[in-house]
C-alpha positions in Angstrom: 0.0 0.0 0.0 2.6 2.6 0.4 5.9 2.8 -1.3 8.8 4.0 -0.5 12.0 4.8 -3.1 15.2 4.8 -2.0 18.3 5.9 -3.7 21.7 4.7 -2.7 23.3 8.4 -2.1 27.1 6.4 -2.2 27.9 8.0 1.0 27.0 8.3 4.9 24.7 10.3 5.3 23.2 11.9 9.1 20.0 10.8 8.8 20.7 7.1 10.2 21.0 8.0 14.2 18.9 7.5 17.6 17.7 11.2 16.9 15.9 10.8 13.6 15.2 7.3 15.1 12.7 9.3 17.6 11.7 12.0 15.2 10.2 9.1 12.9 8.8 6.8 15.6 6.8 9.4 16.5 5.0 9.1 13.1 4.9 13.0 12.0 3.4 13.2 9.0 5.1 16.1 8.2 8.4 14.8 8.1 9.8 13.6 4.5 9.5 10.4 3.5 12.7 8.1 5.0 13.3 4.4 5.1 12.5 4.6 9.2 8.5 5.8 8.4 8.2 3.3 6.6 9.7 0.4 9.4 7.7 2.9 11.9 4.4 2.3 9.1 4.5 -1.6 9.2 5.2 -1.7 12.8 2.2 0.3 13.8 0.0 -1.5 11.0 1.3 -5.3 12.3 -0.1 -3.8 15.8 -3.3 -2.3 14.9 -4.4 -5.1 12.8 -2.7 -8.0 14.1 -1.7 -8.4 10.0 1.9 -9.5 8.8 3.7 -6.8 7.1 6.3 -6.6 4.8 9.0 -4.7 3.5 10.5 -5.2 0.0 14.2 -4.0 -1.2 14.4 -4.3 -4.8 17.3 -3.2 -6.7 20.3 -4.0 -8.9 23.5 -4.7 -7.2 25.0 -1.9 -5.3 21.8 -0.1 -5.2 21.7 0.0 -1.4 19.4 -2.9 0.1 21.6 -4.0 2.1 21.9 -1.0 3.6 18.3 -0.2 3.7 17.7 -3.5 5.6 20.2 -2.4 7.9 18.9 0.7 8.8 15.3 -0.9 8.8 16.3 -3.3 11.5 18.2 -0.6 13.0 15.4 0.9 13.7 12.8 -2.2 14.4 15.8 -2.5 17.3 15.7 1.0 18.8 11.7 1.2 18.9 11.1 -2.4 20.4 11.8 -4.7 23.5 15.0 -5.6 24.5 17.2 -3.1 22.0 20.8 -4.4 23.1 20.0 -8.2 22.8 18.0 -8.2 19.8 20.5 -5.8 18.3 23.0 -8.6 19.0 21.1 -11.2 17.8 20.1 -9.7 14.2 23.9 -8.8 13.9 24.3 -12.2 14.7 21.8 -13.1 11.8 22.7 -10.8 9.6 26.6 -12.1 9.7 25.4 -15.5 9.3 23.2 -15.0 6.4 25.4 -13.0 4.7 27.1 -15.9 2.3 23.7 -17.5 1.4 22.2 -14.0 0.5 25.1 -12.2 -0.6 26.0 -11.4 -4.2 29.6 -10.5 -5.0 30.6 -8.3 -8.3 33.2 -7.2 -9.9 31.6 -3.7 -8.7 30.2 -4.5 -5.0 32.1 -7.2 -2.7 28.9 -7.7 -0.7 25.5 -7.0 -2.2 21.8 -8.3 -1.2 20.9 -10.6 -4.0 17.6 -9.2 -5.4 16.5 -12.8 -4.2 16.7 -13.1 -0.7 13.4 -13.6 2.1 14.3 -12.2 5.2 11.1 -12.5 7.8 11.4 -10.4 11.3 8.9 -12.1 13.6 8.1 -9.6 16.7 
């Protein structure tokens, strides 16, 4: 129902911390559209209506899904239960999965493949 685009910018950017972590949990409408309304969007949605959600990252290699899972999870972990444990458990995952799910290039060491199913039960 809603979509979100995402452009990988090829730098850090400062709009991945605890601060726009709050701004965005909070569910302003007025603030820009950002990969952490919509991981704030599903959240609230999976509580409302008791419904699975999901998240896709699409993309050609290098395009930053990787990195927009990251930050997803990033912020799943801030907003719910135990922060530091499941922080160090999806790490844990994360590192884990990385060889069945990654895609190496000439261009990118360590991309998603545009194939991968990750499901975050909460």
């Amino acid at each position: 129902r809603d979509v979100t685009l995402a452009v990988n910018p090829l730098r850090e950017l400062r709009i991945y911390d605890d601060t726009w972590i709050s701004k965005y949990a909070a569910l302003d409408p007025d603030l820009p559209p950002h990969i952490y309304s919509a991981a704030a969007r599903a959240y609230k949605d999976l509580h409302d209506t008791w419904e699975n959600q999901t998240i896709v990252f699409l993309g050609e290699t290098f395009s930053g899904k990787t990195t927009a899972l990251k930050h997803t999870l990033d912020f799943l972990v801030s907003t719910t239960g135990d922060g530091d444990q499941l922080d160090d458990g999806l790490n844990m995952l994360l590192k884990l999965l990385h060889p069945f799910i990654g895609l190496r290039t000439l261009d990118h060491e360590a991309g998603l493949s545009t194939r991968a199913l990750l499901s975050v039960d909460l």
